[in-house]
N, C-alpha and C positions, 0 to 999 in steps of 0.2 A: 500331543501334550506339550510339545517343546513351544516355546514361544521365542520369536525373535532371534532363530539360528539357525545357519545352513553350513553343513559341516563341510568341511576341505575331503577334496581329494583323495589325501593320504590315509583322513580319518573314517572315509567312508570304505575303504577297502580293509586296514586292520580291527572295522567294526565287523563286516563280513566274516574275519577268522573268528571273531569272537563271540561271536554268534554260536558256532558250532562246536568250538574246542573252549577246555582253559589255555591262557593267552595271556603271556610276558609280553608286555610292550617297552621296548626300548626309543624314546623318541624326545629332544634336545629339549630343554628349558624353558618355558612357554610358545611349548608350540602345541598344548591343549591335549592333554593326557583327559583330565577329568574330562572334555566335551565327549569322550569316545565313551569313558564311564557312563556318563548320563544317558547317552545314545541306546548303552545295552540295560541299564536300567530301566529305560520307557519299554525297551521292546520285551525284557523277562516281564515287566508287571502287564502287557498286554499279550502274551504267552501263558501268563498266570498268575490271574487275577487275585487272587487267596495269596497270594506268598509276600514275599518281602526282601528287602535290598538292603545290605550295609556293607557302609562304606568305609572304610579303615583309615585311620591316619598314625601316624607316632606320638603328634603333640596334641593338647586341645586346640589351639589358636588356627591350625592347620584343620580338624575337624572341624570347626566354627565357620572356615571360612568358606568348606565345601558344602556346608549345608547354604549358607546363603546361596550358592552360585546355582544350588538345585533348585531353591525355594524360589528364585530372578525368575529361571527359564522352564520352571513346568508346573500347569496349572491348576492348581491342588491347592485344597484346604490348611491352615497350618499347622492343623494335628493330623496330618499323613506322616508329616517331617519330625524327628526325634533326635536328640544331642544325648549321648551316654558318655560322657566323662567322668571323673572322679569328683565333680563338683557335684556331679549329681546325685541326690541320696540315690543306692539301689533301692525302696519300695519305690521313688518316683519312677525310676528306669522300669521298674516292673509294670509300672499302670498305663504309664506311654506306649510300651513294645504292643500293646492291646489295637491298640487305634495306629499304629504309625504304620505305614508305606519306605518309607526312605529313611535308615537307621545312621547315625553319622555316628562314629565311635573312635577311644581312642582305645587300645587292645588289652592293655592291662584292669580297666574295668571291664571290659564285655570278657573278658578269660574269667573272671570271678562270675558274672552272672552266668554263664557257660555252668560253671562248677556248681555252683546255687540251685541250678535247673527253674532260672527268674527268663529265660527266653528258651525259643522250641528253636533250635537250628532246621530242624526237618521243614521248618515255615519257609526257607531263608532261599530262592531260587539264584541269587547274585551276591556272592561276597569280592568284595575289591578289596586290595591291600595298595596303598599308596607307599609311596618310598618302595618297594617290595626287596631292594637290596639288603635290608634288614632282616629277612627271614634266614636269619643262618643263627645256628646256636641253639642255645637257649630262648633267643627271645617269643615274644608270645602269639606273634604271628603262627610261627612254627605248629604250635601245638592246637590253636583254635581252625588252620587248615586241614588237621589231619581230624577231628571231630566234626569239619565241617564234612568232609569227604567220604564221611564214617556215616552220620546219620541223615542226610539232606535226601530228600525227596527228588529236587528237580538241581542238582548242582550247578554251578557253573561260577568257576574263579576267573578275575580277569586281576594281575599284575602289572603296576605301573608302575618307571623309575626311568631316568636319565639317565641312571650311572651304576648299572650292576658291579661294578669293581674289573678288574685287568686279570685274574687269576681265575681260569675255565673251570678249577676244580670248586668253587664260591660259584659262580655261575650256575655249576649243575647243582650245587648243593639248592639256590634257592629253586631251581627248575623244580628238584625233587621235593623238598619239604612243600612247594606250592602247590604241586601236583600237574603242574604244567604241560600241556601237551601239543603245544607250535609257540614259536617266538616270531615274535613279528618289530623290526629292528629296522628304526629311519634315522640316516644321519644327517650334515646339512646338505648334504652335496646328493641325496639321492632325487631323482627328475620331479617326483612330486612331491614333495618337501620344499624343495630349494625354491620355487616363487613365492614361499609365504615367509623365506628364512629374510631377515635383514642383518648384514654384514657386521661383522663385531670385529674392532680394530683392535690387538695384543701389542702393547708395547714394555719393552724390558728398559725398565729405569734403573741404572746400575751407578752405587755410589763406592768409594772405597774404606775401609775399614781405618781409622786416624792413629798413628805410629804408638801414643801413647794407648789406646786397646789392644793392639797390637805388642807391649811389653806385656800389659796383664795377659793376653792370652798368652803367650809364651812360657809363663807361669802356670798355669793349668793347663798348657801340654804336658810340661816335665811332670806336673804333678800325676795327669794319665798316664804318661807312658810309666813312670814308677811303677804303679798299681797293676797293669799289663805286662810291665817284665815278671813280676814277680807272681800273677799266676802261671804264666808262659814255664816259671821256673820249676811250678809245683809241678807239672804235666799236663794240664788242661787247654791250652792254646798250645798252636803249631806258630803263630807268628805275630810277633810283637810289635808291627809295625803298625802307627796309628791311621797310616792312608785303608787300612783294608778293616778297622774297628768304625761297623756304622752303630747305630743305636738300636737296630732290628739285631744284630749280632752279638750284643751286652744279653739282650733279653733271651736273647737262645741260649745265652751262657752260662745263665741264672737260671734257667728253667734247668739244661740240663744238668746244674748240678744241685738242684732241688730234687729229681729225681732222682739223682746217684744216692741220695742218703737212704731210700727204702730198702736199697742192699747192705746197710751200716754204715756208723759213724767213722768217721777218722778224722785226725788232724786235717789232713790236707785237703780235705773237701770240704771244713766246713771253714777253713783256711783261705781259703779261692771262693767260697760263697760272702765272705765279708768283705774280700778286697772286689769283689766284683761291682757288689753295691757300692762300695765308694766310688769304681770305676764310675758308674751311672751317673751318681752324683754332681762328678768333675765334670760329666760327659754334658750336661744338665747345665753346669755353668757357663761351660763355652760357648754353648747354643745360644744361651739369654745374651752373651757376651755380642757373638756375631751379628744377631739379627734382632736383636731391641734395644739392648744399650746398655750404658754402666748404671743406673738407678736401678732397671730389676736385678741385674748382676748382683750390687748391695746388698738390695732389700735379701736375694735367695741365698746368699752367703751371710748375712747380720742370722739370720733364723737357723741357718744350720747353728751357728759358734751357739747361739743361745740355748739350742735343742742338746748340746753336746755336753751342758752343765747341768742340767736333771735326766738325761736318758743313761737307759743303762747298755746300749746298743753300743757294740764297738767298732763298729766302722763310723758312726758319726766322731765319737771319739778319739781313733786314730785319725779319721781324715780331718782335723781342725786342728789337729798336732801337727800336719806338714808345713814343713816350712815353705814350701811353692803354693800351696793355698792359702797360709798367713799373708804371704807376697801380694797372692793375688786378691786378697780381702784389702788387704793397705790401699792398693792402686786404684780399686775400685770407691774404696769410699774417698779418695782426695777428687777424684772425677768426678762423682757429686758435688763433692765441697765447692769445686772452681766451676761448674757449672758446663761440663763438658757433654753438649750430648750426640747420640748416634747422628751420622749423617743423613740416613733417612727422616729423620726428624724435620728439620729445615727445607730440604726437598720437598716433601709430605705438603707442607704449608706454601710451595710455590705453587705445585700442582692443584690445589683445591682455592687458590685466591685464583687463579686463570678459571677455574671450570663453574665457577660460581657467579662468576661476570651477567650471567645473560639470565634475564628476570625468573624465570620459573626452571632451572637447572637444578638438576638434583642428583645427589653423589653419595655411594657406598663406601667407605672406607673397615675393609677386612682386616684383623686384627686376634693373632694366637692370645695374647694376656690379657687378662679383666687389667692388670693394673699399667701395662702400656697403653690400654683401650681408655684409660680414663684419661694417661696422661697425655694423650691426641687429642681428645675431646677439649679439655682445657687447655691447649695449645691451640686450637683451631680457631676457638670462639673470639679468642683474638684479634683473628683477623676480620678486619671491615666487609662487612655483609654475607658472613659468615653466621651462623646458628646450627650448632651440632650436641647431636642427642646420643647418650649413651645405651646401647642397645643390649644385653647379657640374657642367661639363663636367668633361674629363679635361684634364691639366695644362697649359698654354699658355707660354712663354719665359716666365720674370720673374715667375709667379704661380704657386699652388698649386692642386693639382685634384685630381677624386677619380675612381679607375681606375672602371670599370663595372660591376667585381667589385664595389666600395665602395658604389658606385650601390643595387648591387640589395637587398644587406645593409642600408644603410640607409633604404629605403624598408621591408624587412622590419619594422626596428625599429619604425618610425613605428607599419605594422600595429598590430605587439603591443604598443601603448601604452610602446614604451620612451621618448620626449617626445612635445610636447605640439604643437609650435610647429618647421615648419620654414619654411628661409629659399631658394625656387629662386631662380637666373637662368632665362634662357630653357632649358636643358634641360631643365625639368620641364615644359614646355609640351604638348609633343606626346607625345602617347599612352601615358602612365601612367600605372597603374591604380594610385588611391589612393583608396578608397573610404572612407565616413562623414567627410567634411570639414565642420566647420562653420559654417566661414568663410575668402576666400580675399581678400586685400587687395592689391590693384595699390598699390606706393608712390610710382607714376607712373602715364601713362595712356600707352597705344602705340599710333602711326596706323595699325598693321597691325590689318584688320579680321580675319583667321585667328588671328593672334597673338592678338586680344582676346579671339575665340571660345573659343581652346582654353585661355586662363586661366580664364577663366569658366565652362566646361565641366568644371573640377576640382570643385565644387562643384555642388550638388541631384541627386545620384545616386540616391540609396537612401533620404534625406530633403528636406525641405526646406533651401535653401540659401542663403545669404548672400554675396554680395559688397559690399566697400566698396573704392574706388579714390580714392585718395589725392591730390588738383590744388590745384595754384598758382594763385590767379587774376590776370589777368593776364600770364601768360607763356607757352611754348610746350606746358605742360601742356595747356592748355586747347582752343591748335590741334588739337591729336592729338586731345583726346575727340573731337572731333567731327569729323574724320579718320576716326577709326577707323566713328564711329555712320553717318555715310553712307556708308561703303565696304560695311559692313556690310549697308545697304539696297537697297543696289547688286546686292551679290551674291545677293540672295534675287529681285530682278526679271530679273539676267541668267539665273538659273539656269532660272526659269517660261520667259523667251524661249526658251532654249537649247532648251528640253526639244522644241517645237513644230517648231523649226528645225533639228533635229539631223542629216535627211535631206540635206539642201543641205551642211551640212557637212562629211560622207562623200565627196559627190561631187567638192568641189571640192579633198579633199585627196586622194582619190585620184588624180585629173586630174593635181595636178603631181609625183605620183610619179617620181623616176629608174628607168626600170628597165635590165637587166643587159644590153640590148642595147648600152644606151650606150659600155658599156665594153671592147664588139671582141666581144662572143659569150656562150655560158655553159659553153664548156665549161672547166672546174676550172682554173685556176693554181696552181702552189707556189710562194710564197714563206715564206721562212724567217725570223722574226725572232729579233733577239737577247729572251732570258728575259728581261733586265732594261728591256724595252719596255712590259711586260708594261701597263701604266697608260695608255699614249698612244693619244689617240684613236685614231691611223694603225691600227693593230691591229681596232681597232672597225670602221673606214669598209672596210679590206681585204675585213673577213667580209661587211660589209653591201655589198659589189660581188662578190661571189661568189667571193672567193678561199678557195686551202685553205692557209691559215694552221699552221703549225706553232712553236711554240718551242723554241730551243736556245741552248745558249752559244756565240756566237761569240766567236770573236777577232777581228777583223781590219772587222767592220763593224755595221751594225744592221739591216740587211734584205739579204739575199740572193737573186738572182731567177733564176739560173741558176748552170754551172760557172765561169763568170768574171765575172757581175756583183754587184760588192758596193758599198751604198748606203750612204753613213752620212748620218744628216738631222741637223742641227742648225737651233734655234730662231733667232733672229736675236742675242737677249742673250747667248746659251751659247757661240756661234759666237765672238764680240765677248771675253768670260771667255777663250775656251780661248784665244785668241792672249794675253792680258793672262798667265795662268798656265802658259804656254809649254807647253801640254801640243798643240796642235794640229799640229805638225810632228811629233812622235812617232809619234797616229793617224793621219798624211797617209803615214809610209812603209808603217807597216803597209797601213795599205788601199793602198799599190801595190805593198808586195811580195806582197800575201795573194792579188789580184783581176786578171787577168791587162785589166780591162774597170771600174775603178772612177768611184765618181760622190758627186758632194757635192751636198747639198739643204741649202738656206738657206732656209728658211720663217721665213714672218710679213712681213707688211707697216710693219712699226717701220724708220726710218728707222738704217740699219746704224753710222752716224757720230754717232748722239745717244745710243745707247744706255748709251755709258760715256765718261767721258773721256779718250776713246785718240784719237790726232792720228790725222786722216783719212791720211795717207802710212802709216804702221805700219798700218791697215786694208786698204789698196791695194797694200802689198809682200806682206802674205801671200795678198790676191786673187793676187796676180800668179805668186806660188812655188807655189803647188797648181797655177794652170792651166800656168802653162810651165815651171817646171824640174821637177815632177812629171808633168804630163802629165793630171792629171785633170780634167775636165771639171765645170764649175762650175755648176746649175742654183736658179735662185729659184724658190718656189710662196706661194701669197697663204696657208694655211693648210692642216691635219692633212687636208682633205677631197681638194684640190688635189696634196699628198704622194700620198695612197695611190691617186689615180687613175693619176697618174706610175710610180710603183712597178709599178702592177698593168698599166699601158701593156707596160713598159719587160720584165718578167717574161713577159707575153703573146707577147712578137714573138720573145724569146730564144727559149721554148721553142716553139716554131712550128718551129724547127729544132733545136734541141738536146735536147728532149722535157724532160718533171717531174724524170726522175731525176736527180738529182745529190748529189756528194760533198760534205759542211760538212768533214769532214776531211781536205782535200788537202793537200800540202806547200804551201811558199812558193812560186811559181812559178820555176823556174831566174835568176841574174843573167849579165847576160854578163859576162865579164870586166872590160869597161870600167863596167859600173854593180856590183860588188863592189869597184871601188878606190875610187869616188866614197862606196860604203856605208862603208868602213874609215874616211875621210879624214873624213866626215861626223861620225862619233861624237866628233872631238875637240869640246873646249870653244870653245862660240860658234860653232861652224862645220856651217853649212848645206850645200842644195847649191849655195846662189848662193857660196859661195866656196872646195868644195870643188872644183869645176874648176880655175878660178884657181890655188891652192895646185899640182894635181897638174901643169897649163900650166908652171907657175912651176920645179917642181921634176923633172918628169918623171918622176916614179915614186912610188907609196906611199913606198920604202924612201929615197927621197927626201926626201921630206916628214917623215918621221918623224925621218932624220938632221940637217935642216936649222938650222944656227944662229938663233938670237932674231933676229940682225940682219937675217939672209937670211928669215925669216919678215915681219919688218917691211915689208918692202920690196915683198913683196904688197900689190897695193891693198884698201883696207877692211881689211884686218890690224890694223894700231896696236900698240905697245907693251905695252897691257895684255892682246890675243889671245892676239897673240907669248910672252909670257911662262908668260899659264897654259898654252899649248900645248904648253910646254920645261917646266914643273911637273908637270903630267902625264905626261911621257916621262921626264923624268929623277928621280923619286923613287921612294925605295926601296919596295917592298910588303911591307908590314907584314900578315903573317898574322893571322886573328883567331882572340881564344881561343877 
C-alpha cells in the first residue's frame, strides 16, 4: 500500500518491536517517527481488515499535516482518511468514523466522542500518540489510553517523541499511563542512525549585560533579597542568599505554604504567602531584565503600578510601595526613552543579515515573549533582503494571535519561499514540519531540556545544520544553558536505565491498580450527566469505574442517578461566586422542585472562607438555607476522583432497587399546598424562604401578603423599610406591555 518509500534501517528494526509489543519510540528530530507509524498502520489494517487506525497529535496543524503525509504515501480512496478536530462538528466526526481507515485526531475531541459513545474503540487495532511526552497528568492522552486498553479487541499502542523529559520518574509515568511495554531509543551517535544523521553545528553567542541594566538590576536585587530576608525571618527559608533562590524554588515555596494553611491560619504563613508572590514577581522582572531587555522590563513593571490602583491584593500593593522597585521602574522607563536596547538585539540583526545572503536561505529565530517576538520581527524587516513573519499561538486576552488556519497557510508560505526569516514562540516548537532550514537561533537559552531538543531539532534535516543561541553572561541565561545541557544528559542515561528496567515497572504499576470491584461490583450503572459537563473530569473517572455514562440536557441538576436523585457538584470557588452573584438559591429550588431526593457536592479541599472576600456568616447562612429550609443534603469530596466514586456509590444502591431505567423528563414533583404559598411568597424581592414563613405567619395567607400595607410589612422582623417598599413596588405598579 505504501507508495514511493523504503524505510531506513533503524526504522525497519523498531518497526519489528512494534509489531509485537506497545512501543515508546525515542528517536532525534526528523529522522521519521511518523514513516514507522504508517509502516504499523499498513501492516495492523492488513492484520485486520475491519479495524481502524488513529493517529493522535496535540494541535490541529500537526494532525493536518500527518494526515497528508498518509494520504502522499498509501494508496487509498479519500474517504478511508478522516480529520477529527474541534473544527469538526461531532455529527460530521460521527458519519466519517463509518467509512474512514486512517483517523487523524487531536485528543480533546476524540476524549468527547470517546464519552458520547460517537466512535467504537473496540474497532481501533492501532492508536498512536505523537509528542507522547505529554501523557503525564491530567491530560487526555492519559485517559483515552486506558479506555483504549480497557475495550479494544486487537490493541496495540505505538509512542512517538524526541524528548521524553530528563526525570526517570515522568519517563515511567508516561511508560505507565501508555501502557508501554519495550522502549526502543536511537540517538545521533547510534551505528544505524548516524549515516542518515546530518551534523548540526551549536554555537554560543555571548553578549554582556550594559552597566546602565546593570544599575536597575541591582535594584531588584535589593528589592529580592528584602522579600527573602524577611520570609527567611518568619521561619520558612533556611537561607537568604539569592545565588541558591531559582524560580523552581519560589514555586515549591508557594505551594508548600499553600498547603500549610489546610492545618490553619496564622499570621505568619499567610505573611510569607504574600511576600513570596512578590518575591516571584521581582524574580519575574529580572528575567525580562537579563534576557530581553528594558522595553518588556517597562512594559511588565507600567502593568504591575497600574494593577496596584484597583486590585485589592496586597502584595502587588506593597510591592509598588518599595522603594528599589520605584528605582527600578525609573531606570527602566528612561532606557526606553533614550532608546537603549539589550545587546542581543543588534547582534540578532548581524547574524540574520550574514545568513540571509544566499538566494533561497531560511532561518528560525526562537523567542520566549509575543511582545519581544514582535519587536525582532520589526527590527529585522529592516534589514535589506530580509522578510520576517511573525509566528504565535492563537489569540490570548490583551494580545494578538494567529487562528491555526493562519498557522498552516503561513508555514506554507515560508515552504514556497514567500520570506526568508520567521520569528516562533514556543508553538513552533513541537512537531512541525519545516524542512531545509538553515539556521535556527534561541534569542535566549531555556532550562527545558525537551524544549531545547525540539528547537534544535528544526534544523539538520535534509542538510547540514546550524544553530546559534544567543546568552547573557552573567545572568540567568547562562543558569539555563546549562539547565537545560544536564537535563539533557540526564535524560539519555535514564532512558538506557529504563530500557533494562521496564519489567519492574509494569509490575509495580499494575500492583496498585484500582479495580471495579472497589466500587460495589461490575455490573453497569446509569448515570446521566448534564451536556455541559462535558470537560470535567468526574465524566472521565465515572467511565474509568465502569459506569454507563450518558449525556443530555438537564434542567434541574448535573448528574442524575436515578428517578429522584439529582446531584449538582460545584467546586469550592464557584460554590463561593454563585452565592456572591445570587444565582445559587435559584439552582437550590430547582434541584428541590425537580428531584423528589436532591444533593449538593462541594469539592476541593481550598479552604471555603478564603476563597473570596465574602464574610464567613453570608457563607454559613446559605450552608444553613440549602440544608434546613431546603431540606437538601450538604456533601464535601477532596476532589473530581472522590465525586465520581460518590456519584457512582449513590447511583448503585438507588438502582439496586429502582433499576437503570428512568425518566430525565418528568414533571416537577407535585407542591403541597403549604409549599406553593411559601413558592408564590418567595418570588417577591429579597425574600427567601427564611422570610417567606414569617411574612405568610405574619399575614396568614398569600392574599394577605400581597394586600399587606408597607407599614404592616415593616413590622416583619428582618423586613426593614427598603423590603417593604420594593415589595409594595412590585405589587402596585402598572404593567407596561412590551412592544
Amino acid at each position: 500500500m505504501l507508495k514511493d518509500f523504503k524505510p531506513r534501517l533503524y526504522q525497519e528494526t523498531i518497526f519489528s518491536t512494534a509489531v509485537q509489543k506497545n512501543t515508546l519510540v525515542v528517536l532525534p528530530t526528523g529522522m521519521g517517527k511518523t514513516a514507522i507509524a504508517m509502516m504499523l498502520a499498513v501492516y495492523r489494517a492488513g492484520q485486520f481488515p475491519q479495524t481502524k487506525a488513529i493517529f493522535m497529535a496535540p494541535t490541529k496543524p500537526l494532525a493536518e499535516q500527518h494526515l497528508q503525509v498518509f494520504r502522499a504515501k498509501i494508496g487509498l480512496p479519500d474517504e478511508k482518511f478522516a480529520l477529527f478536530t474541534g473544527a469538526v462538528r461531532p455529527e460530521t466526526r460521527e458519519a466519517l468514523w463509518k467509512d474512514a481507515q486512517f483517523v487523524f485526531a487531536t485528543p480533546q475531541g476524540l476524549e468527547n466522542d470517546i464519552i458520547q459513545n460517537r466512535i467504537r474503540l473496540e474497532d481501533v487495532s492501532l492508536l498512536v500518540f505523537d509528542e507522547a511526552h505529554r501523557a503525564v497528568g491530567d491530560y487526555s492522552y492519559v485517559w483515552i489510553a486506558k479506555q483504549y486498553h480497557k475495550r479494544a479487541h486487537y490493541p496495540r499502542i505505538l509512542a512517538l517523541t524526541a524528548s521524553p523529559g530528563s526525570e526517570i520518574e515522568k519517563i515511567k509515568e508516561v511508560c505507565v499511563n501508555l501502557h508501554i511495554e519495550d522502549v526502543e531509543i536511537r540517538t545521533d551517535e547510534d551505528p544505524d542512525v548516524k549515516p542518515y544523521v546530518f551534523p548540526i553545528e551549536v554555537v554560543w553567542d555571548e553578549v554582556d549585560l550594559p552597566e546602565r541594566f546593570k544599575e536597575a538590576r541591582r535594584h531588584l536585587e535589593s528589592c529580592l533579597r528584602d522579600k527573602v530576608r524577611a520570609i527567611k525571618a518568619l521561619g520558612f527559608l533556611e537561607s537568604a542568599n539569592l545565588q541558591d533562590l531559582s524560580k523552581k524554588a519560589l514555586l515549591e515555596l508557594q505551594a508548600k505554604l499553600h498547603g500549610s494553611l489546610r492545618d490553619g491560619k496564622d499570621f505568619e504563613t499567610m505573611k510569607a504567602i504574600s511576600l513570596a508572590a512578590e518575591a516571584m514577581k521581582v524574580y519575574h522582572a529580572l528575567e525580562l531584565l537579563e534576557t530581553q531587555g528594558a522595553g518588556p522590563l517597562h512594559r511588565y513593571l507600567s502593568k504591575l503600578q497600574a494593577e496596584a490602583k484597583t486590585s485589592k491584593v496586597k502584595a502587588v500593593q506593597n510591592l509598588v510601595r518599595d522603594l528599589h522597585f520605584k528605582s527600578a521602574s525609573v531606570l527602566a522607563a528612561r532606557l526606553v526613552e533614550e532608546g537603549i536596547e539589550h545587546p542581543k538585539l543588534p547582534r540578532l540583526r548581524g547574524i540574520i543579515a550574514r545568513a540571509t545572503k544566499g538566494p533561497d536561505a531560511k532561518v528560525i529565530v526562537f523567542c520566549q515573549y509575543r511582545d519581544t517576538a514582535q519587536a525582532i520581527v520589526d527590527d529585522l524587516n529592516a534589514i535589506e533582503g530580509v522578510t520576517c513573519r511573525l509566528f504565535v499561538g492563537q489569540m490570548k486576552k490583551g494580545t494578538t494571535g494567529l487562528s491555526q488556519k493562519r498557522q498552516i497557510e503561513m508555514l506554507d508560505e515560508f515552504r514556497k519561499d514567500g520570506f526568508n526569516v520567521i520569528c516562533m514562540t514556543s508553538v513552533g516548537e513541537e512537531g512541525l514540519d519545516i524542512p531545509e532550514v538553515d539556521l535556527v537561533v534561541f534569542y535566549e537559552p531555556i532550562p527545558s531540556a525537551i524544549r531545547h531538543i525540539q528547537r534544535r531539532g528544526r534544523t539538520g534535516r535534509h542538510k547540514e545544520g546550524r544553530v546559534i543561541i544567543l546568552s547573557t553572561r552573567d545572568t540567568r541565561d547562562q543558569g539555563y544553558r546549562w539547565s537545560a545541557h544536564h537535563k539533557e544528559k540526564r535524560m539519555h542515561r535514564n532512558l538506557a536505565t529504563l530500557r533494562k528496567s521496564l519489567a519492574g515497572v509494569f509490575h509495580s504499576a499494575s500492583a496498585g491498580q484500582t479495580t471495579m470491584d472497589s466500587y460495589g461490583g461490575e455490573t453497569p450503572v446509569r448515570i446521566v450527566a448534564d451536556y455541559r459537563e462535558k470537560g470535567n473530569t468526574i465524566i472521565k473517572d465515572l467511565i474509568e469505574m465502569g459506569a454507563d455514562v450518558s449525556l443530555d440536557t438537564l434542567k434541574y441538576a448535573d448528574y442524575v442517578a436515578s428517578q429522584r436523585v439529582g446531584i449538582e457538584v460545584k467546586r469550592v470557588p464557584d460554590f463561593v461566586n454563585s452565592i456572591v452573584d445570587k444565582r445559587l438559591l435559584l439552582q437550590m429550588k430547582d434541584l428541590k422542585q425537580g428531584y423528589a431526593r436532591p444533593l449538593v457536592v462541594i469539592e476541593g479541599e481550598e479552604d471555603i472562607y478564603e476563597v473570596r472576600n465574602v464574610h464567613p456568616n453570608a457563607i454559613r447562612g446559605m450552608l444553613a438555607t440549602i440544608a434546613v429550609s431546603y431540606g437538601i443534603p450538604i456533601v464535601h469530596t477532596r476532589n473530581a476522583k472522590d465525586t465520581a466514586g460518590l456519584i457512582l456509590t449513590i447511583a448503585r444502591r438507588e438502582q439496586e432497587t429502582g433499576g437503570r431505567d428512568f425518566s430525565l423528563h418528568q414533571e416537577k414533583k407535585p407542591l403541597t399546598l403549604r409549599e406553593q404559598q411559601e413558592y408564590i411568597v418567595e418570588a417577591l424581592p429579597s425574600i427567601g424562604p427564611g422570610l417567606a414563613r414569617p411574612l405568610l405567619e405574619r399575614f396568614g395567607s398569600v392574599r394577605g401578603v400581597m394586600t399587606g400595607k408597607r407599614e404592616e410589612l415593616e413590622e416583619v422582623p428582618l423586613i426593614g423599610k427598603k423590603k417593604a417598599q420594593a415589595i409594595r413596588d412590585v405589587l402596585d405598579a402598572a404593567y407596561e406591555k412590551k412592544n
